[in-house]
C-alpha positions as a LaTeX table, in Angstrom:
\begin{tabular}{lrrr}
\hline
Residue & $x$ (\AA) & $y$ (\AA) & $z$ (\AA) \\
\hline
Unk1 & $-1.39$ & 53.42 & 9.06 \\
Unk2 & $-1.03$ & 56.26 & 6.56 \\
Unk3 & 1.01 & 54.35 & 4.59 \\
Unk4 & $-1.66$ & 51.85 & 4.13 \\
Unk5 & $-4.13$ & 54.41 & 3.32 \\
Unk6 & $-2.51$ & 56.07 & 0.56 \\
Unk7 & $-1.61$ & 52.53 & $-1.03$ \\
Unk8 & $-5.38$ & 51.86 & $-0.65$ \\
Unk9 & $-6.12$ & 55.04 & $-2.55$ \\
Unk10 & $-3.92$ & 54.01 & $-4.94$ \\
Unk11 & $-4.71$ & 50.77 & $-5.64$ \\
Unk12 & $-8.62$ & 52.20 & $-6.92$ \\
Unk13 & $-7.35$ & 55.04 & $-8.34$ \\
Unk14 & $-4.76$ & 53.35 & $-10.75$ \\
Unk15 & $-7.39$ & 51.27 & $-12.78$ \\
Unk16 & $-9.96$ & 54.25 & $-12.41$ \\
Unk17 & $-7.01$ & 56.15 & $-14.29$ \\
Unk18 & $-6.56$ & 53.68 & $-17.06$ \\
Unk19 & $-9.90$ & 52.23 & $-17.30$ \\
Unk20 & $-11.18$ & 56.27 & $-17.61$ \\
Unk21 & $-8.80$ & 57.27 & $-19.96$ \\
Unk22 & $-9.00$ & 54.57 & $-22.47$ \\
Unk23 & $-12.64$ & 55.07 & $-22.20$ \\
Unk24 & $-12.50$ & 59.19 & $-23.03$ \\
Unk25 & $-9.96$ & 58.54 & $-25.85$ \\
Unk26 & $-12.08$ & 55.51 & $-27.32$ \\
Unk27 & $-15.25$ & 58.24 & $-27.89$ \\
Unk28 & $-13.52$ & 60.97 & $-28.89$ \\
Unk29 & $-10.35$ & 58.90 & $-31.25$ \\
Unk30 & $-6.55$ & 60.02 & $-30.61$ \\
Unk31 & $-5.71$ & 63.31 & $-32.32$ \\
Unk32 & $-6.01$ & 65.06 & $-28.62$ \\
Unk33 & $-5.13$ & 63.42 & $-25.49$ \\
Unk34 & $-8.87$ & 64.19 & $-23.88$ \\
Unk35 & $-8.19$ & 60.65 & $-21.69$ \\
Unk36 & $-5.55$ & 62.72 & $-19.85$ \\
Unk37 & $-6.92$ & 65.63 & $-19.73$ \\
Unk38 & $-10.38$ & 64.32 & $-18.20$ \\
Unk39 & $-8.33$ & 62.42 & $-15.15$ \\
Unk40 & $-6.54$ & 65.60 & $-15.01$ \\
Unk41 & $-9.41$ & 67.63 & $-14.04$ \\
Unk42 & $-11.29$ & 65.25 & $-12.35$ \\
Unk43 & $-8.39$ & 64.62 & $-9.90$ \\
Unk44 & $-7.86$ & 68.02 & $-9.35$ \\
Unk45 & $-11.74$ & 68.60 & $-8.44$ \\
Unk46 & $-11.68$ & 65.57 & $-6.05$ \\
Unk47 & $-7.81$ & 66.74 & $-4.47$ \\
Unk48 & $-9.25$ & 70.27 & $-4.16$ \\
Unk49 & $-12.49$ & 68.71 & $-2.38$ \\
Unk50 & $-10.39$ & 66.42 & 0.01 \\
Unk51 & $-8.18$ & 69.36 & 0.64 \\
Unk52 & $-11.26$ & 71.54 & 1.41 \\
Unk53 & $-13.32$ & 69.06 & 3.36 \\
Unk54 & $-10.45$ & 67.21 & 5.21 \\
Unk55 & $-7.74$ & 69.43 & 5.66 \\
Unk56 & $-7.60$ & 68.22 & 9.29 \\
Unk57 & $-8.06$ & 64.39 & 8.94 \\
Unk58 & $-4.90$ & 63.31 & 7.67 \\
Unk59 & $-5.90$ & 59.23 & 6.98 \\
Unk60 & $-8.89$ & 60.49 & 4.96 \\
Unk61 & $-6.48$ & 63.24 & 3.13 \\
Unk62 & $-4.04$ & 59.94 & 2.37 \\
Unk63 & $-6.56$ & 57.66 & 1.30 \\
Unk64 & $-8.12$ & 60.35 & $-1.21$ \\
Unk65 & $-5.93$ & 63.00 & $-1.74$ \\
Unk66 & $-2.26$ & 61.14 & $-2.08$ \\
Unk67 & $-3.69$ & 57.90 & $-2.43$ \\
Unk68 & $-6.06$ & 58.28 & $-5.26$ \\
Unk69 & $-5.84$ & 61.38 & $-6.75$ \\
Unk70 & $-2.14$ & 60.50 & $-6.88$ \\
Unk71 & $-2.55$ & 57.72 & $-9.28$ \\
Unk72 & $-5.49$ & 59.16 & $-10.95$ \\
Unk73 & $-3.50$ & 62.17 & $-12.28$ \\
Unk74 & $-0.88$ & 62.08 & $-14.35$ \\
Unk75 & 1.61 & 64.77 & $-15.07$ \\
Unk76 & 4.00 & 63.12 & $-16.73$ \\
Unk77 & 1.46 & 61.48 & $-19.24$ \\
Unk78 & 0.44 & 65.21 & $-19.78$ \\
Unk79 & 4.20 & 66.67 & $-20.47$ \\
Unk80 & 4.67 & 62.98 & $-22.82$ \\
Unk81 & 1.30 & 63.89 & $-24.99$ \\
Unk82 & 2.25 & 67.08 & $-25.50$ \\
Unk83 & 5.77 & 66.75 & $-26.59$ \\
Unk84 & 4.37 & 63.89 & $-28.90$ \\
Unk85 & 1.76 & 66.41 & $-30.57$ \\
Unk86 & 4.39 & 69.06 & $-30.95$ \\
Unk87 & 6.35 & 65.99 & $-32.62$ \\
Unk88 & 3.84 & 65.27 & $-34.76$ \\
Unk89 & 3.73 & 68.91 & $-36.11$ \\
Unk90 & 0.55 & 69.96 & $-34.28$ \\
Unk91 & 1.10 & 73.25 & $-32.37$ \\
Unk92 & $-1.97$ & 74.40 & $-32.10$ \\
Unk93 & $-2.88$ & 71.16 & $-30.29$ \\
Unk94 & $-0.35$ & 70.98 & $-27.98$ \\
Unk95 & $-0.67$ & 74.91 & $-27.31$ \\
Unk96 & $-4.36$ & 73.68 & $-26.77$ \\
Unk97 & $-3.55$ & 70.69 & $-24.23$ \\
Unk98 & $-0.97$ & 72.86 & $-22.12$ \\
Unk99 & $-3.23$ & 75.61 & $-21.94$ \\
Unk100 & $-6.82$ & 73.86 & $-21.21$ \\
Unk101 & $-5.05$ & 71.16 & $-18.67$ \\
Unk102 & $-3.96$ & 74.21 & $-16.71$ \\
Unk103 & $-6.46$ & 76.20 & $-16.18$ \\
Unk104 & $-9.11$ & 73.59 & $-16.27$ \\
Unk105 & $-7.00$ & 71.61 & $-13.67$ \\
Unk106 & $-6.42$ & 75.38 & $-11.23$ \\
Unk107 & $-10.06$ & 75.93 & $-11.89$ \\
Unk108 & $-11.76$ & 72.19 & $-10.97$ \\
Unk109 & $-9.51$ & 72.51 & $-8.08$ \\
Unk110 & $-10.30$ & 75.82 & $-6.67$ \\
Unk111 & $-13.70$ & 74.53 & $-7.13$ \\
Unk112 & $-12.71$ & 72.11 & $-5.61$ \\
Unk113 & $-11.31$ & 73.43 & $-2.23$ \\
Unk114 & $-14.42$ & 76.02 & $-2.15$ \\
Unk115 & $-17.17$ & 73.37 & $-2.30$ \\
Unk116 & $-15.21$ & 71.20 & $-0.10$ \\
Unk117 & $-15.30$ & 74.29 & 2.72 \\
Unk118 & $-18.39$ & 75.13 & 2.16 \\
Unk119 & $-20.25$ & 71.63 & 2.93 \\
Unk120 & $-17.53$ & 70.06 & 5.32 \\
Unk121 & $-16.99$ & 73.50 & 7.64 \\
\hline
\end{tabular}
């Protein structure tokens, strides 16, 4: 049954990935990967929520958590853009990307866990 759950997840959070990140990148044009960086984040707050709130229901955990937040984020998309803005001889943007995903993404998800606690327990 868990299996099922986390392909469920998956299954919505796939096209939410895509569908959100062509969106971001379409408003703000391609010089910064802020498509990525948005799902990033936005994973991270919902993983850090499920992990917070349902740390003890494990089909809700693999619907959410593995299921969708695991094909909502991307990490590899994030080590590809900035390689390819390093390529394209700008540091400062790639510096930029590495730095912002990470924190942003620790911070939305220690946000995350602690608003997930504090409703859910």
């Amino acid at each position: 049954m868990t299996v099922l759950f986390i392909a469920l997840g998956a299954a919505v959070g796939a096209p939410a990935r895509y569908l959100t990140d062509r969106w971001i990148q379409r408003l703000h044009g391609g010089r910064f990967p802020f498509g990525t960086l948005t799902v990033n984040v936005l994973g991270s707050l919902i993983l850090g929520l499920a992990a917070g709130g349902t740390a003890t229901t494990t089909g809700v955990y693999a619907l959410v958590g593995t299921g969708f937040c695991g094909a909502l984020t991307t990490y590899s998309t994030f080590g590809y853009e900035t390689v390819r803005l390093l390529e394209s001889r700008a540091p400062r943007r790639a510096l930029a990307n590495a730095a912002v995903s990470i924190a942003a993404g620790l911070g939305a998800a220690f946000a995350g866990v602690a608003i997930g606690t504090a409703v859910w327990h």
